[in-house]
C-alpha positions in Angstrom: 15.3 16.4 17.8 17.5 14.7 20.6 19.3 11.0 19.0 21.5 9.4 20.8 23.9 9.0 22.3 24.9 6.0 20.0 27.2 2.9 20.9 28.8 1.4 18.7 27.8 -2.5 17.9 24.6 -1.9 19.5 21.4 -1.8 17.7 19.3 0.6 18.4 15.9 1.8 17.1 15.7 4.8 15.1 13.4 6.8 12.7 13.9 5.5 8.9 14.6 8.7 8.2 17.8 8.8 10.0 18.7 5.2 9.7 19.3 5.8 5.4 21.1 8.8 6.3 23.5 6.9 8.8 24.1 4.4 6.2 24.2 6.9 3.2 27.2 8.3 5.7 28.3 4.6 6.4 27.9 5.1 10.2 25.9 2.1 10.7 24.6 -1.0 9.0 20.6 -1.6 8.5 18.7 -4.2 10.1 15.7 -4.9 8.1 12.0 -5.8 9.8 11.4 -9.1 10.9 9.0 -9.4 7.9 11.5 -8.9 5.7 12.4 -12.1 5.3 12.2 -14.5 2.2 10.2 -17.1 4.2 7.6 -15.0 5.9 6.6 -12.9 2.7 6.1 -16.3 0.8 3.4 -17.2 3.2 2.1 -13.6 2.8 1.9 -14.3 -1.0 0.7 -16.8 -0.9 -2.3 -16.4 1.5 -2.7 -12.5 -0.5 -3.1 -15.3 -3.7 -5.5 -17.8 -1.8 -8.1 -15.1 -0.4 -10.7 -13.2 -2.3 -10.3 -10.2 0.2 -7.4 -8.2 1.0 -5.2 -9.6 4.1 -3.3 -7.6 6.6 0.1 -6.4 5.5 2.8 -7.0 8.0 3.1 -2.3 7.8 0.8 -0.2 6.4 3.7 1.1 4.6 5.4 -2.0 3.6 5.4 -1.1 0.1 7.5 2.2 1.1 9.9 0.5 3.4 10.8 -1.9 1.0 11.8 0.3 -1.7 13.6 2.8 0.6 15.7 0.0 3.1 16.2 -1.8 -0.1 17.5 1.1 -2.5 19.9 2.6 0.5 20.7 -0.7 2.0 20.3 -3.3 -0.3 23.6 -4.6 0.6 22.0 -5.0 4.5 19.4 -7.2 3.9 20.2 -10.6 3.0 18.4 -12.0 -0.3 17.3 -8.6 -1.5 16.2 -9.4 -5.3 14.4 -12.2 -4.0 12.5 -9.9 -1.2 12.1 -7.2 -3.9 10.3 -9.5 -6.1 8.4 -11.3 -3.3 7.0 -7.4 -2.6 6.4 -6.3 -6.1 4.4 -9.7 -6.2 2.2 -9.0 -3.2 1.8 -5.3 -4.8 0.8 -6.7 -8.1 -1.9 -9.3 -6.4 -3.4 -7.0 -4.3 -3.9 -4.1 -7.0 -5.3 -6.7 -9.3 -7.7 -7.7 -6.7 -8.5 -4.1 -6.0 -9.2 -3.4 -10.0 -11.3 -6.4 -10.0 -13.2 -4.8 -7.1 -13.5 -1.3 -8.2 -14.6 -2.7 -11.6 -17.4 -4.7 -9.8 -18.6 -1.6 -7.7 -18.7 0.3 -10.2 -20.5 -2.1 -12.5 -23.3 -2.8 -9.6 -23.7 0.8 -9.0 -22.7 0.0 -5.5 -22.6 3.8 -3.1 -20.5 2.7 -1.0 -17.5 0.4 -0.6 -15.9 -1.6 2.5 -11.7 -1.6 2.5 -10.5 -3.2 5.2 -6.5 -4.0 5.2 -5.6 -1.5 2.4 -3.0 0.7 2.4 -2.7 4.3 2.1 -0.6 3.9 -1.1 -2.6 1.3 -2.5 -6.0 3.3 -2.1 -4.2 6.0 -3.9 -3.5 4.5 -6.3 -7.1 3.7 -7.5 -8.2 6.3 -6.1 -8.6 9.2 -8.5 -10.1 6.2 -11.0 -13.0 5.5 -8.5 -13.7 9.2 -7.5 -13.9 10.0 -11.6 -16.2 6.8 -12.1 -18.6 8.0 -9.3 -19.0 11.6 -10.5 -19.4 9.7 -13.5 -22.3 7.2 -12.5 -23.8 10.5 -10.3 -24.2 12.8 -13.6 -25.6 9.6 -15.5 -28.1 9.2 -12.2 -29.4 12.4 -12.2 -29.8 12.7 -16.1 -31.7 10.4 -16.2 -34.3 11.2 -13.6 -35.2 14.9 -15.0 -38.6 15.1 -13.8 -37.1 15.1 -10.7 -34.0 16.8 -10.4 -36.9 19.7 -12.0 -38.8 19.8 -9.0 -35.8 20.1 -6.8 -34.7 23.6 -8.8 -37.9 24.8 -8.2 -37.5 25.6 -4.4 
């Protein structure tokens, strides 16, 4: 595509993509998101901690963002062990929480599940556990109900 032209001293918004290979260049210097910040990712913690359902993430991909801005441009983005473990905390709570949930829906034989404020990487991360599981509790269903599953062949 058409970038640019560029000023320099300017910030300017660009795809991630070419912002890590500016900076793998050292042609410009990383600004990190306004949520990336020790102060606001405390609070979203902390309230991930406090609530029994999942809370909104300040980017569906924060996760992915993180570990990219802060392997290229750790050096950008003031406090970054501290953010990095602030994240990897968050991540930690909210797949815990997302265990304890699978565990219970699969242990209530529930058909269907509600999850609001997940992300993409974090349902993929359960997910090949929850499809197994349900194939799982399906086979167990319909063996056994024979007498029925029968009459169904029969047609």
């Amino acid at each position: 595509g058409d970038l640019g032209p560029f000023n320099p001293g300017l910030p300017v918004e660009v795809p991630v993509w070419l912002a890590i290979n500016l900076k793998q260049r050292q042609k410009c210097r990383l600004i990190p998101p306004e949520w990336m910040d020790v102060e606001k990712l405390e609070e979203i913690r902390d309230q991930e901690r406090k609530e029994d359902t999942f809370t909104p993430m300040p980017s569906p991909y924060y996760m992915e963002l993180t570990k990219l801005l802060l392997n290229y441009a750790s050096d950008n983005i003031p406090k970054a062990d501290e953010i990095r473990t602030l994240v990897k905390d968050t991540w930690d709570t909210r797949l815990a929480k997302l265990r304890l949930s699978a565990d219970s829906f699969v242990r209530q034989q529930e058909a269907h599940a509600k999850l609001d404020n997940l992300t993409l990487m974090e349902i993929n991360t359960t997910g090949t556990f929850l499809t197994q599981a349900l194939d799982h509790m399906y086979k167990l269903r319909t063996n056994l109900q024979p007498g029925e599953s029968a009459h169904s062949q029969d047609f």
